[in-house]
DRENFIPA-901139 format. One line per field, with one value per residue (C-alpha): residue number from 0; x, y negated, z negated. Coordinates in steps of 0.001 Angstrom, whole numbers, plus 500000, padded with zeros to 6 digits. Layout:
<nodes>
mimi: [NUM:...]
east: [X:...]
north: [Y:...]
up: [Z:...]
</nodes>
This chain:
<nodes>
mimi: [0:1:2:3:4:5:6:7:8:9:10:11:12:13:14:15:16:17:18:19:20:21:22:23:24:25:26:27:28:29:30:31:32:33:34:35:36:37:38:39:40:41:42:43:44:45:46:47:48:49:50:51:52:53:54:55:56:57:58:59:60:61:62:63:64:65:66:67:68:69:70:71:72:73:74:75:76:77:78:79:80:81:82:83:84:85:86:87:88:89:90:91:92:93:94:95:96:97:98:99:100:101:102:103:104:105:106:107:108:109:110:111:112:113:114:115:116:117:118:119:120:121:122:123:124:125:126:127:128:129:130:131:132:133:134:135:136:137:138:139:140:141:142:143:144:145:146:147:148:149:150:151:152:153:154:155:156:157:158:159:160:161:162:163:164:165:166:167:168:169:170:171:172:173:174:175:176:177:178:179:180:181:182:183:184:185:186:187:188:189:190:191:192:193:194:195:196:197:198:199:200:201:202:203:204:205:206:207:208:209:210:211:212:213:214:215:216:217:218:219:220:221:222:223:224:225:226:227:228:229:230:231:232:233:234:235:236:237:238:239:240:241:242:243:244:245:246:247:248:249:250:251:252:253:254:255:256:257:258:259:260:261:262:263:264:265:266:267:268:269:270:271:272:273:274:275:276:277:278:279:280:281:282:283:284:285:286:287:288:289:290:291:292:293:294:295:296:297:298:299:300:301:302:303:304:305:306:307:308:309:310:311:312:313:314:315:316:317:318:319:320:321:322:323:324:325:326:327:328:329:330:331:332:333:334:335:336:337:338:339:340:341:342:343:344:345:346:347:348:349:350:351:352:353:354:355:356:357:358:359:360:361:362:363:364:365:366:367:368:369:370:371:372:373:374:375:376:377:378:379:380:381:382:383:384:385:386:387:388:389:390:391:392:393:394:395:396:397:398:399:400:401:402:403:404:405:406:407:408:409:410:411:412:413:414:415:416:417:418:419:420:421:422:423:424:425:426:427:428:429:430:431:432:433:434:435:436:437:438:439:440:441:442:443:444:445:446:447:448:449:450:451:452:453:454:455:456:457:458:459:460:461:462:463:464:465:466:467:468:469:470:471:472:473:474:475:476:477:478:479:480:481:482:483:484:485:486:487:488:489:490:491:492:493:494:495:496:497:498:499:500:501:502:503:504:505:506:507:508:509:510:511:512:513:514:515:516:517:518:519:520:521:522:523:524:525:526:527:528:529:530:531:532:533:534:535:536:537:538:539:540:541:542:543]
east: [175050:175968:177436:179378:181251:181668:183299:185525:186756:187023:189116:191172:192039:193411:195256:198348:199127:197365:197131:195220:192353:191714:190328:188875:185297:183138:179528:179068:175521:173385:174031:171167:168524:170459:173660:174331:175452:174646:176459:178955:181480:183010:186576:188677:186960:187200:190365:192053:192576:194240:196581:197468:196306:194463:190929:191480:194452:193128:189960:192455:193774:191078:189796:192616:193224:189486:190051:193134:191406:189856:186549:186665:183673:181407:181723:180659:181589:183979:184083:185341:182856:182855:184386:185979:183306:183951:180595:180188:177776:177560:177354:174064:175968:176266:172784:171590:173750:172384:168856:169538:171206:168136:165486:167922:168312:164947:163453:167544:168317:171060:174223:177354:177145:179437:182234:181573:178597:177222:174581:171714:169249:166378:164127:161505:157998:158009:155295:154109:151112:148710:146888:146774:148984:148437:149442:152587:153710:152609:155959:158022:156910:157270:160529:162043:160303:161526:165315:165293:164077:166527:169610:168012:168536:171696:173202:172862:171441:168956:166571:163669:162761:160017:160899:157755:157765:156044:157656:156936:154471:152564:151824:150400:148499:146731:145836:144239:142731:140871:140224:138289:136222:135539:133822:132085:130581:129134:127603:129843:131137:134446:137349:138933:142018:143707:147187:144523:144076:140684:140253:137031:139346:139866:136126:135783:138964:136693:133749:135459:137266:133740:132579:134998:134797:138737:140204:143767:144018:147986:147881:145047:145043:148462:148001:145093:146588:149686:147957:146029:149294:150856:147592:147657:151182:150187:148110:150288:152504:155078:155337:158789:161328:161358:159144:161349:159996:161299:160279:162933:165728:164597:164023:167356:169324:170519:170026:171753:174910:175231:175008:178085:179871:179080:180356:183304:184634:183502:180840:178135:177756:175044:173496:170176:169509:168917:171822:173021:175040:178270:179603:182824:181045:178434:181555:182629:179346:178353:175640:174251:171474:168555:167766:170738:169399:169227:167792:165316:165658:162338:164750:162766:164659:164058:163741:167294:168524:166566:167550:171497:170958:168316:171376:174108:171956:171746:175588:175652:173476:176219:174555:177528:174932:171610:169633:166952:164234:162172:160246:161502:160513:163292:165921:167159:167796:169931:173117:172419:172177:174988:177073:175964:177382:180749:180934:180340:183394:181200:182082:179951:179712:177757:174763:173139:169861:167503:164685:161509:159824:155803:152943:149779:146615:144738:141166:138983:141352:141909:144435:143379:144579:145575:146399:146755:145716:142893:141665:141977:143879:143601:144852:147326:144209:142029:144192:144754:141145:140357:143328:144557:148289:149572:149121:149960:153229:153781:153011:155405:157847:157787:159735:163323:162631:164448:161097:157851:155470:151675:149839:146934:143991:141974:144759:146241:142436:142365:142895:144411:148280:148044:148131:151991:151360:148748:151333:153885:151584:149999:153574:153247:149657:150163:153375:150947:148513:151418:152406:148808:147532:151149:150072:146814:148481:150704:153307:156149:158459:162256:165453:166230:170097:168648:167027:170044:169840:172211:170254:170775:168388:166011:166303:162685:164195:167819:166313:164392:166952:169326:167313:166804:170740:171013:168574:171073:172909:169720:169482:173201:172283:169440:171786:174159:171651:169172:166328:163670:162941:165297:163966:160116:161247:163525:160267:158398:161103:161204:157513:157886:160417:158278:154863:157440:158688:155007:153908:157280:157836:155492:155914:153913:153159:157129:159182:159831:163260:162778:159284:161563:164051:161384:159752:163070:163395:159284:160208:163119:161368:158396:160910:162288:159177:157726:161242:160774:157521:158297:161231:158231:155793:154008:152062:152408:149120:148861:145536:144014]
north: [349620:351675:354705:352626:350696:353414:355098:352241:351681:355555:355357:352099:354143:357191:355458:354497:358227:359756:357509:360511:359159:356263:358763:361586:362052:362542:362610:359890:360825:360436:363919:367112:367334:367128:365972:363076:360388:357913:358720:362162:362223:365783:363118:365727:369148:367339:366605:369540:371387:368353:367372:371063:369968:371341:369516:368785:367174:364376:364347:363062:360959:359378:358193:357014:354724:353700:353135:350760:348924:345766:347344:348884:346744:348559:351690:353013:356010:358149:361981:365018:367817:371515:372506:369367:366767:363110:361459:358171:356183:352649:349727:348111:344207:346347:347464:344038:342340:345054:344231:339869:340743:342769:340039:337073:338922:340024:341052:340568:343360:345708:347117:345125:344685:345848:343567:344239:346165:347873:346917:349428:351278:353338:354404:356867:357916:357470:359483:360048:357398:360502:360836:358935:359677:362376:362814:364855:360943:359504:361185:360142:356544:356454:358117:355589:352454:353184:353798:350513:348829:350635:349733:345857:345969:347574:344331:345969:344158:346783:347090:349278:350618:352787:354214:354368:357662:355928:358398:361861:364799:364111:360880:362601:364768:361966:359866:363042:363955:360394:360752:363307:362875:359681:361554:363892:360566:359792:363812:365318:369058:369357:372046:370514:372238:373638:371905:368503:366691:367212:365201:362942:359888:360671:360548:356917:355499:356566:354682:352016:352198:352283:349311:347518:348368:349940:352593:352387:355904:355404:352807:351309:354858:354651:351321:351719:354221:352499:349681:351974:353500:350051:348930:352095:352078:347812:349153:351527:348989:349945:347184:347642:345113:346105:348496:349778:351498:354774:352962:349966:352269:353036:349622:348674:351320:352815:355915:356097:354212:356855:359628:358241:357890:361545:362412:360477:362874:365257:366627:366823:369989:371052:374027:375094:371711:370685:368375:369755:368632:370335:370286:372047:374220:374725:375584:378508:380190:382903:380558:377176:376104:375450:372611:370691:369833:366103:366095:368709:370247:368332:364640:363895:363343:364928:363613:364554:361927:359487:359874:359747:356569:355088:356444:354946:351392:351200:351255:348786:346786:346621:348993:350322:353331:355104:356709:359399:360496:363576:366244:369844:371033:369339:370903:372697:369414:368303:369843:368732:365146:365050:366751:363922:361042:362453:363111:359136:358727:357205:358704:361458:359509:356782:359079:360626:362250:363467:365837:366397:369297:370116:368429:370499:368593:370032:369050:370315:373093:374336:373588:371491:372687:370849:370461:367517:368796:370678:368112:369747:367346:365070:361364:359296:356682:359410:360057:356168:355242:358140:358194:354075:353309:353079:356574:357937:356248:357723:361159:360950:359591:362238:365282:365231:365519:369187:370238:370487:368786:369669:366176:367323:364844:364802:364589:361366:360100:360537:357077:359073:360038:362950:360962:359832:356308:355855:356765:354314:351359:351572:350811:347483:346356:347310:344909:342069:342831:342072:339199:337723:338889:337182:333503:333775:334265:331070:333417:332024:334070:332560:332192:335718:334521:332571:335873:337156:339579:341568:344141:348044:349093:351617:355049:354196:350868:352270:355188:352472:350044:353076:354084:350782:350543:353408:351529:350091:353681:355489:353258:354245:357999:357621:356447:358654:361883:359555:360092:357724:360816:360082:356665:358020:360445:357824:355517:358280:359017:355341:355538:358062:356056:353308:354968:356511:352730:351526:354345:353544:349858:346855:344485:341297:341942:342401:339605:336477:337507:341035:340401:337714:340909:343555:340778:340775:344494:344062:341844:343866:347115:344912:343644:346889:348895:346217:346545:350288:350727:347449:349472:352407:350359:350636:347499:346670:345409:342939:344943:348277]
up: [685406:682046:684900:687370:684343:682416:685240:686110:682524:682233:685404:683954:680568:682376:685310:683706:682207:685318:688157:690348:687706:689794:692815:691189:690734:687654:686113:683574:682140:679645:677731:677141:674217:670929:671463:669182:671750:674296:677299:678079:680839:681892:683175:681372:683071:686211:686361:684777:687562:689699:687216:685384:682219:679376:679141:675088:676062:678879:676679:673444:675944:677520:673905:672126:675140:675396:671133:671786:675065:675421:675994:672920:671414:673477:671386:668113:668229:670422:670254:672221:672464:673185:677035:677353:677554:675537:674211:673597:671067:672871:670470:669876:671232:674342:674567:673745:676324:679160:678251:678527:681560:682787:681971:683637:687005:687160:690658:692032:689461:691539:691787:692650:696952:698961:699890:703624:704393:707095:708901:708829:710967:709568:712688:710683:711808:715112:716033:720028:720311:721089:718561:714817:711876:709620:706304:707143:708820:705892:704048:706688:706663:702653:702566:705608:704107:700223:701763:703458:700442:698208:700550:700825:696824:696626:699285:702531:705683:707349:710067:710472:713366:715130:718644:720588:722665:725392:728923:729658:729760:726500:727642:731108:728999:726530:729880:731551:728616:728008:731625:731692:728550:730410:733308:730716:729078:732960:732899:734748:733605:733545:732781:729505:729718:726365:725993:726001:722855:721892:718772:718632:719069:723010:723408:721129:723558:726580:725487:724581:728116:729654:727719:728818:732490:731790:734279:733759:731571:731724:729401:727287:725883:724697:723571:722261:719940:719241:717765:715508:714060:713341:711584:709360:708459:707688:705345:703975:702897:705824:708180:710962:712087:715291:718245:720456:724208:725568:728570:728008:728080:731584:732565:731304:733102:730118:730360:733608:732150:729405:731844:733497:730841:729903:733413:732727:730189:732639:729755:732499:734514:737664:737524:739250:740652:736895:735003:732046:728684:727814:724702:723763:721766:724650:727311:724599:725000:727688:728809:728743:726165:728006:725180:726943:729473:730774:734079:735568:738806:739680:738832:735442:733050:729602:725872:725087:728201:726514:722745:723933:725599:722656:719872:722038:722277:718265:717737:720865:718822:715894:713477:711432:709790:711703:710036:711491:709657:711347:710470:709329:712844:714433:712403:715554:717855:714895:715904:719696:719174:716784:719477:721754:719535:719001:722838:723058:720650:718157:714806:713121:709865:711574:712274:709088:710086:707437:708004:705049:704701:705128:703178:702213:701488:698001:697276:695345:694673:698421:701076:704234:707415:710409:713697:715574:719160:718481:716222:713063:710802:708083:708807:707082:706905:705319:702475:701892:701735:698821:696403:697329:698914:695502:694732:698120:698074:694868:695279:698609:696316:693817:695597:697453:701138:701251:698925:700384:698723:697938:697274:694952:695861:692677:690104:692228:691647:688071:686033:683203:682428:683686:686703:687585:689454:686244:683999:685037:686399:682948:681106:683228:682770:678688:678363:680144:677655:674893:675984:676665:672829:671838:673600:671889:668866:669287:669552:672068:673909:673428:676023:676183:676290:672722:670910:668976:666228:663988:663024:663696:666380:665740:667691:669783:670860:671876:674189:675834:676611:677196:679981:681607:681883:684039:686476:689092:688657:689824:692925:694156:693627:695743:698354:698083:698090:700636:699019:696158:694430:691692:690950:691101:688155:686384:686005:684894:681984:681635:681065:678372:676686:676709:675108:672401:671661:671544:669068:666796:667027:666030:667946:667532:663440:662756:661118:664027:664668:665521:667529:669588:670287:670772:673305:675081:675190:676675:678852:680637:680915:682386:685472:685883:686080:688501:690760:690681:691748:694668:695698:696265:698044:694924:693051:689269:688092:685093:683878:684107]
</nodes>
């Protein structure tokens, strides 16, 4: 809001004298500890360099045509500051209009759409149905499920998806496994070999196979298990769109049609019996990386086949954007997948792929460690049930992706501030509390559009409403960096803003005119803490 029209008018004032303004990039922020201002832009710095002129001189520039403009009621004050930078004082109209605008738009509170956008694909998770989830999923599945939410706001149509790894060895290995726990539950011995999963789930799917007179080990154990991953990621406020089958692909023929069209532009290659990928880059190299392989020497084909054809069948599908969300640990099939698309002439830009980093467990002061095939590992379901799906999806929220995170169990219990869901959810349920002691007092809350006032904010009000007009700016950046971190910390500075406002301003023993405007104020940074924490999978309760 306050950074994207800055910006443009930034870009408007500079264009006629400098029309390589209306391309160049900038930072339009609110500026450090102690500068008197409301906003700093560093236009001049950045554009010194481009158009060979001294920063003092675009920054004089950039003012006196902002001072002549018609936006010119906006600003109080308009300075240029040491190295170039121009701060701005924003008038208190301005602020006042951003904060009716807020409380009109409400829950539909976003940046302008996109005149055309793309339709979008975020498959995330999509975890092998061998075992449950574990908390390490439980980042994924926050980080894919806030994205999709945060591109739904910003105006873009999206789909979530969760590809279902449903063909290959670990499958083999799951059904064996529940097979032969099966036979142990009937007292036989058996050899339990060590690449089996040997988590106490494989022996509850065998006795519920038994009590239900099942045999078929190929599938009710992978069902069995799939089912259980959808109903924890239900309750972890991530439901999909769409389940799609590894299987299907097969069914469908396509991973055979994208292997001809691979060996159309003669970018398929024999070798050993096995059928391999080549890549330009791959042809340039003494040998060929095993990893490229498509079809074994045996005729199976391998994971790589399969994610071709599934990446191919999403841009089939009309998807102008997909979006991958794996774990760290994949970081090296990155490069091979990519290679894949461009071979298929689909353009790079269409294919982002994000990876996040580990999560460590902390309770009670020591790390949890885990494994998911021997058993050793702490479910997604675990962590749910003790700290509650607000906090998890909180704590998930609070760290880019490209940091690993360590999710401290007893401080996401504690009902204190110390506590960041707490801390925020709190700002919410104490703003109820307002406006319920306001009703009792007869008190009635006006048209916000009606609530005008001519007085000079004070400073606790004006950092408040300040930050709430950056909201709509924070959810472009975390598109552009792909990643809700920035709006977890935004509501958490938001928060701050708000206590300091509650500590400084009266609100409901103030004169009627300014408890109708500090109401107002209320009532936006109500609506956009509640959008926030929605746009986290997070609830806003009324009382706490």
């Amino acid at each position: 809001m306050i950074r994207s029209r800055i910006t443009q008018i930034i870009k408007k004032a500079l264009s006629k004298q400098y029309p390589e303004a209306a391309a160049a990039s900038f930072s339009v922020d609110e500026p450090g500890t102690g500068i008197a201002a409301d906003v700093s832009t560093n236009t001049a710095l950045a554009l010194t360099k481009k158009l060979g002129v001294p920063p003092a001189k675009i920054a004089d520039e950039l003012i006196r045509s902002l001072s002549q403009g018609t936006e010119k009621g906006m600003f109080t004050g308009l300075e240029t500051a040491r190295g170039g930078f121009v701060n701005f004082v924003l008038h208190d109209n301005y602020l006042r209009d951003i904060t009716t605008e807020i409380c009109l738009k409400g829950q539909s509170l976003g940046p302008e759409a996109p005149v055309a956008p793309a339709k979008v694909m975020i498959e995330f998770v999509s975890a092998n149905p061998t075992g449950p989830l574990h908390i390490g999923h439980g980042r994924g599945a926050s980080l894919g499920d806030s994205l999709a939410r945060i591109y739904r706001q910003c105006g873009y149509p999206v789909q979530t998806e969760y590809y279902v790894n449903d063909v290959g060895v670990q499958m083999q290995i799951l059904a064996q496994s529940t097979e032969l726990r099966s036979r142990e539950l009937e007292g036989e011995s058996v050899n339990f070999p060590e690449n089996g999963y040997q988590g106490a789930y494989v022996s509850d799917i065998a006795k519920e196979m038994a009590a239900a007179g099942r045999n078929d080990f190929d599938k009710y154990p992978r069902e069995y298990i799939l089912n259980w991953i959808r109903k924890d990621l239900e309750d972890f406020g991530v439901p999909f769109d769409a389940w799609f089958s590894e299987s299907e692909l097969f069914k469908r023929g396509k991973v055979e049609e994208v292997l001809s069209a691979l060996r159309a532009k003669g970018l398929l290659k024999e070798k050993d019996g096995a059928l391999w990928f080549i890549s330009q880059a791959a042809e340039e190299d003494a040998e060929l990386d095993k990893d490229r392989v498509l079809k074994k020497s045996d005729g199976r084909y391998t994971y790589f086949a399969s994610d071709i054809a599934y990446h191919k069948d999403k841009f089939d599908r009309g998807f102008g954007l997909a979006i991958d969300i794996w774990g760290h640990d994949h970081h090296g099939y990155v490069p091979r997948v990519e290679a894949s698309i461009s071979a298929l002439g689909i353009p790079k830009e269409k294919l982002k792929i994000l990876l996040y980093q580990l999560v460590s467990l902390k309770r009670d002061g020591k790390k949890v460690v885990m494994s998911t095939r021997s058993g050793q590992f702490v479910t997604l379901k675990e962590v749910v049930d003790e700290v509650g799906r607000d906090a998890a999806r909180f704590f998930f929220a609070l760290r880019s992706p490209n940091s690993q995170l360590e999710f401290d169990v007893d401080l996401a219990k504690k009902q204190s501030n110390e506590n960041p869901v707490y801390y925020v959810q709190y700002v919410h349920a104490r703003i109820c509390s307002i406006f319920r002691e306001a009703e009792k007092r007869g008190i009635k809350y006006s048209d916000p559009e009606l609530s005008k006032n001519t007085r000079p904010l004070e400073k606790a009000e004006r950092d408040l409403v300040l930050k709430m007009g950056f909201f709509t700016d924070v959810l472009e950046g975390c598109l552009q960096i792909s990643s809700p971190h920035l709006l977890a910390v935004y509501l958490m500075d938001l928060a701050t803003r708000f206590h300091k406002f509650y500590d400084a301003c009266r609100v409901l023993d103030a004169e009627p005119a300014v408890i109708q405007e500090r109401l107002k104020i209320l009532q936006a940074t109500r609506s956009v803490v509640k959008l926030g924490l929605s746009l986290l999978g997070v609830s806003a309760p009324e009382k706490m």
